[in-house]
C-alpha positions as CSV (number, residue, x, y, z in Angstrom):
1,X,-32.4,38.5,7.9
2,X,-30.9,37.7,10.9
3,X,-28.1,37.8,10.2
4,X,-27.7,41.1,8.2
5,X,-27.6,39.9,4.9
6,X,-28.7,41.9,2.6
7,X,-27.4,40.2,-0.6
8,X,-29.9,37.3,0.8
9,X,-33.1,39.8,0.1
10,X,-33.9,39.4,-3.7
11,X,-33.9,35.5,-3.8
12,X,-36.3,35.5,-0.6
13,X,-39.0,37.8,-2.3
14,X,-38.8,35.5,-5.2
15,X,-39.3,32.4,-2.9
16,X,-42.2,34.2,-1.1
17,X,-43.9,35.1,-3.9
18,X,-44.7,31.5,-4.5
19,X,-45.8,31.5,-0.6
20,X,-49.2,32.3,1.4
21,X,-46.6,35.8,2.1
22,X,-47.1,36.7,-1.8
23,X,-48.1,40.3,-0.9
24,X,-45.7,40.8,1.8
25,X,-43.1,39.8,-0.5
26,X,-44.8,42.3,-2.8
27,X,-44.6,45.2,-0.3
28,X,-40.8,44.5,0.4
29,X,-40.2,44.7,-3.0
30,X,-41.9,48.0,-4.1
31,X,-39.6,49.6,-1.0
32,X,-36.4,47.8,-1.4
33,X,-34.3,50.1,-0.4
34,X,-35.6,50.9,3.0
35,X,-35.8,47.4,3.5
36,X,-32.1,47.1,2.4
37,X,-31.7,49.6,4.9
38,X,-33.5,48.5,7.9
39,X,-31.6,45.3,7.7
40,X,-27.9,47.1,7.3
41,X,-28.3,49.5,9.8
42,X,-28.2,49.5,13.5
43,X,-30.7,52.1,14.0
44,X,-34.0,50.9,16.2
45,X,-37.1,52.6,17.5
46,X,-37.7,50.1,20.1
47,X,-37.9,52.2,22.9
48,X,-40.1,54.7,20.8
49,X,-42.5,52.6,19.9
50,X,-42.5,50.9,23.8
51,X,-43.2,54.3,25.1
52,X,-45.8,54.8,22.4
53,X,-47.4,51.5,23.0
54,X,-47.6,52.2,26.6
55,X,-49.2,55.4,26.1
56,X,-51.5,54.3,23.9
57,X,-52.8,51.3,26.3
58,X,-53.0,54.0,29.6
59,X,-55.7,56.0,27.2
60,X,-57.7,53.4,26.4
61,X,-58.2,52.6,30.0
62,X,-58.7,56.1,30.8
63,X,-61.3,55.9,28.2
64,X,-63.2,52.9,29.3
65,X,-63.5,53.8,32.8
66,X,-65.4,57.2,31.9
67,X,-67.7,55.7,29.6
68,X,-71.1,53.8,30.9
69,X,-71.3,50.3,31.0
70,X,-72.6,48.7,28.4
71,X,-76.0,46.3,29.2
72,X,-76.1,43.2,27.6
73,X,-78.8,42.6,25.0
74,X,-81.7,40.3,26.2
């Protein structure tokens, strides 16, 4: 994967499927191609999903500063 190989793809799922990652290896096999694709091309939502992620995180503090405290059970 590292290194961009998609020929490399089928004979991992095979060697996963006999792994702990047996549904994973399920999951990458029902959507092949995509996966095929995400590995060939150079495309990335990194900076997307940072800006997401950060947006995300500011909302749940906004959230848990309005709300009352919650007392501990006794």
């Amino acid at each position: 994967m590292r290194q961009k190989a998609v020929i490399d793809l089928p004979p991992w799922i095979e060697k996963a499927r006999k792994t702990l990652v047996d549904s994973l290896a399920n999951g990458i096999a029902r959507d092949e191609a995509a996966v095929r694709a995400g590995i060939a091309l150079d495309w990335s939502y990194g900076q997307t999903d940072g800006q997401i992620t950060k947006l995300k995180l500011v909302k749940r503090q906004m959230i848990t500063r309005g709300s009352a405290p919650v007392a501990a059970p006794m």
